[in-house]
FINU-284387 format. One record per residue (C-alpha): residue in one letter; x, y, z. Coordinates in steps of 0.25 Angstrom, whole numbers, padded with zeros to 4 digits, always signed. Example, Ala and Ser with C-alpha at 12.3 -4.5 7.8 and 13.67 -1.06 7.14 Angstrom:
2
A+0049-0018+0031S+0055-0004+0029
! end
This chain:
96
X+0523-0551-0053X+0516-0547-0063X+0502-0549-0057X+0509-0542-0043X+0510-0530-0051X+0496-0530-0059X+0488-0535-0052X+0476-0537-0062X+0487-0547-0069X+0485-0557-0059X+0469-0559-0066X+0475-0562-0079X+0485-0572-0075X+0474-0584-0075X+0468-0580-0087X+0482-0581-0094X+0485-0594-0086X+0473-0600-0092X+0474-0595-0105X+0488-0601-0107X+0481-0614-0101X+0472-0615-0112X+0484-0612-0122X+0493-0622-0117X+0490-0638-0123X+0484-0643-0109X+0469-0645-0114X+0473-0647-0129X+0484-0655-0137X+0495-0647-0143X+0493-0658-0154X+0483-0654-0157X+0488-0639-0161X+0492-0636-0176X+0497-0624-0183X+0500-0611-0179X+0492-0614-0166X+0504-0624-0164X+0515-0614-0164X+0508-0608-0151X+0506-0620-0144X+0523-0620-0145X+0523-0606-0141X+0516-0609-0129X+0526-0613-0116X+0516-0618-0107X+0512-0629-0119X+0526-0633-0116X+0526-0635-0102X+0511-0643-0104X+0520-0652-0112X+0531-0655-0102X+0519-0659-0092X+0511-0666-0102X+0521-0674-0107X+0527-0681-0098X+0512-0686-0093X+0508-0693-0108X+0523-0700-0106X+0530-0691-0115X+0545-0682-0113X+0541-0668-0114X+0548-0662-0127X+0562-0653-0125X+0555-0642-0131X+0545-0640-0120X+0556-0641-0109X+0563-0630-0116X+0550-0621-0117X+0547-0626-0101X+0563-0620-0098X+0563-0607-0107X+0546-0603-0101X+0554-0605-0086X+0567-0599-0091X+0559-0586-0097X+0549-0588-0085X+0561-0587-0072X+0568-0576-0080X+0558-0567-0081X+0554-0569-0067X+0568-0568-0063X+0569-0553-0071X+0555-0547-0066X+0556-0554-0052X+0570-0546-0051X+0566-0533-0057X+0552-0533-0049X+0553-0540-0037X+0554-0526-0027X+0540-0523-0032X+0532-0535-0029X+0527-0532-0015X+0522-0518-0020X+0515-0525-0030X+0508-0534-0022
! end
């Protein structure tokens, strides 16, 4: 909705996409992350959710912890959809 409205937005949108790729522990251990650097890598929800995928493949149980971060980004994630979907959705064809 957001890229309906300004349309310049929709440009951006990969760039952020692939900065948060290279931010999330696909390419990289999060072993190997020490210090205050750490304490990002746990800020990070997507980290999580590599983690629930990468997990189960090396023959591991994912950890609780990232199924609850997994539920709170989805449960955050449909709410706000669900409140600026509702207040927004009559002006979405004269966006487009």
């Amino acid at each position: 909705m957001v890229a309906a409205r300004y349309r310049d937005i929709r440009f951006l949108f990969p760039y952020l996409g692939q900065l948060i790729f290279f931010l999330t522990p696909v390419f990289w251990r999060a072993d190997s992350v020490v210090g205050h650097k750490r304490m990002l890598l746990q800020a990070n929800p997507m980290a999580s959710m590599v983690e629930l995928i990468r997990r189960p493949l090396l023959g591991q149980a994912p950890q609780p912890q990232d199924w609850i971060v997994a539920l709170g980004v989805l449960a955050v994630g449909f709410t706000a959809w669900l409140v600026f979907f509702t207040l927004y959705r009559r002006r979405i064809p004269f966006w487009l």
